[in-house]
C-alpha positions in Angstrom: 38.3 -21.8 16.7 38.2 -20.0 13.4 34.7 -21.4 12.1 33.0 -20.0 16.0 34.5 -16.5 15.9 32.9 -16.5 11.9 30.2 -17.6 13.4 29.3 -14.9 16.0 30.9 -12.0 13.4 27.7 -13.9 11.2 25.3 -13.2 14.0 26.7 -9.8 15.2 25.4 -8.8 11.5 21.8 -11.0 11.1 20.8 -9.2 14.5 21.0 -5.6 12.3 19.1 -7.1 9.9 16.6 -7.8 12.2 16.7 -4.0 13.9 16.5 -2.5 10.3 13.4 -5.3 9.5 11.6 -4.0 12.8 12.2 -0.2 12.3 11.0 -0.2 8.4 7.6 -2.3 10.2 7.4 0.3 12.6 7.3 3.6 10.1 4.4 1.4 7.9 2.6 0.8 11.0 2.7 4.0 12.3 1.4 5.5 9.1 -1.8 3.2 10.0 -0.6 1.3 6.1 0.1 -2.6 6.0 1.3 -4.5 3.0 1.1 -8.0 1.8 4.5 -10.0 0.9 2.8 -9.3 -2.6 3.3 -5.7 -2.6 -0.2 -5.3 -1.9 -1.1 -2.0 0.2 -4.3 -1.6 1.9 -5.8 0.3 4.6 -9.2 0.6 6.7 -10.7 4.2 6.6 -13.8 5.0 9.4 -15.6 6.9 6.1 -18.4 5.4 3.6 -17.7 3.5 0.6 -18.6 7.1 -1.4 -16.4 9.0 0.6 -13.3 7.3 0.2 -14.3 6.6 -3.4 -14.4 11.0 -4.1 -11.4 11.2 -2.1 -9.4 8.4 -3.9 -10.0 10.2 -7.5 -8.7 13.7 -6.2 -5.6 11.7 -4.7 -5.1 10.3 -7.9 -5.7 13.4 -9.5 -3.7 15.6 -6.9 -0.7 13.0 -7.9 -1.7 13.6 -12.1 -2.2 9.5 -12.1 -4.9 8.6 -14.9 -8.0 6.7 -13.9 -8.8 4.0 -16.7 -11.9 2.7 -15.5 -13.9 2.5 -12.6 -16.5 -0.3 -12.2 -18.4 -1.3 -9.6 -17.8 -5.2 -8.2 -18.9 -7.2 -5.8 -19.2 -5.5 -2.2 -17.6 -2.6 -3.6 -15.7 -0.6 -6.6 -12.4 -1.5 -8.4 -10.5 2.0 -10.1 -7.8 1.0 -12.3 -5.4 3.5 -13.1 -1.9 4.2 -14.6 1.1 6.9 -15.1 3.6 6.4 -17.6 5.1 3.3 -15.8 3.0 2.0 -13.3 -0.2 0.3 -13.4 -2.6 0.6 -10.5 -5.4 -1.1 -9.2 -7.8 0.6 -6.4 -10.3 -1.8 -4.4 -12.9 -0.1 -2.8 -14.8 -3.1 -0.4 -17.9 -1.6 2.3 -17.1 -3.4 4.9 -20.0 -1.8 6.7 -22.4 1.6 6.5 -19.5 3.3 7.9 -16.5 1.5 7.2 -14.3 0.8 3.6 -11.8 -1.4 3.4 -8.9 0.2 0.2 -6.4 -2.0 -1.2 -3.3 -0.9 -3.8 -1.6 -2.4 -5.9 1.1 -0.7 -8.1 3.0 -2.1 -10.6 6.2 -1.1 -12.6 6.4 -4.9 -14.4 5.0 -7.7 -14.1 7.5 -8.8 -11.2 8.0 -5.5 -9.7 5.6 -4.0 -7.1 5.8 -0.2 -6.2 4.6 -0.4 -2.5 6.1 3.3 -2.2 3.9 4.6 -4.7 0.6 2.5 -3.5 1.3 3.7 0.2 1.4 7.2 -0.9 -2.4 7.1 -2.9 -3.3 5.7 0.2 -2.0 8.6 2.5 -3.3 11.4 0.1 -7.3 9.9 0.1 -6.6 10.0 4.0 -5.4 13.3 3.4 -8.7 14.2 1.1 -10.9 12.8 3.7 
């Protein structure tokens, strides 16, 4: 009788989890951000490749983040960036004429991914479009 009352108290708790797991989805997706498992951020913006690229270096400047380098690549442009403790990686991909594809990725280490940071260089070139 004891192990089935531990048993429900064990899933009166997971199903929290579960509400907290599907609220914290919710805010990302209503800020029109996903992220990878990896901590990668990336969003789809309705602007050409040079658009979002101007915008993306006043965000970064707006938020007093260094830019590195900035390179064209393959189907796009890569701006690499970095404050006193975070590295961060901009991909620029044209998707089509009118379409560009932006993914971050911030890093504090090499394990730790700032997703927090990433989301809000992502918000700020929306807010520069």
């Amino acid at each position: 009788m004891k192990r089935m009352s531990v048993i429900w108290m064990s899933c009166g708790l997971l199903t929290g989890c579960a509400a907290a797991a599907m609220t914290a989805l919710g805010v990302g997706a209503s800020a029109g951000v996903s992220h990878t498992l990896t901590g990668i951020t990336y969003r789809t913006f309705t602007e050409p490749l040079p658009r979002v690229k101007v915008a993306s270096m006043r965000a970064l400047q707006h938020m007093r983040i260094k830019v590195r380098s900035n390179e064209k690549i393959d189907g796009g442009e890569e701006i690499t960036a970095y404050s006193p403790d975070r590295s961060i990686d901009i991909e620029l991909e044209s998707i089509s004429p009118n379409a560009t594809r932006m993914r971050v990725t911030a890093k504090k280490n090499f394990f730790v991914y700032d997703s927090a940071t990433a989301t809000e260089i992502i918000l700020q070139t929306k807010r520069f479009l």
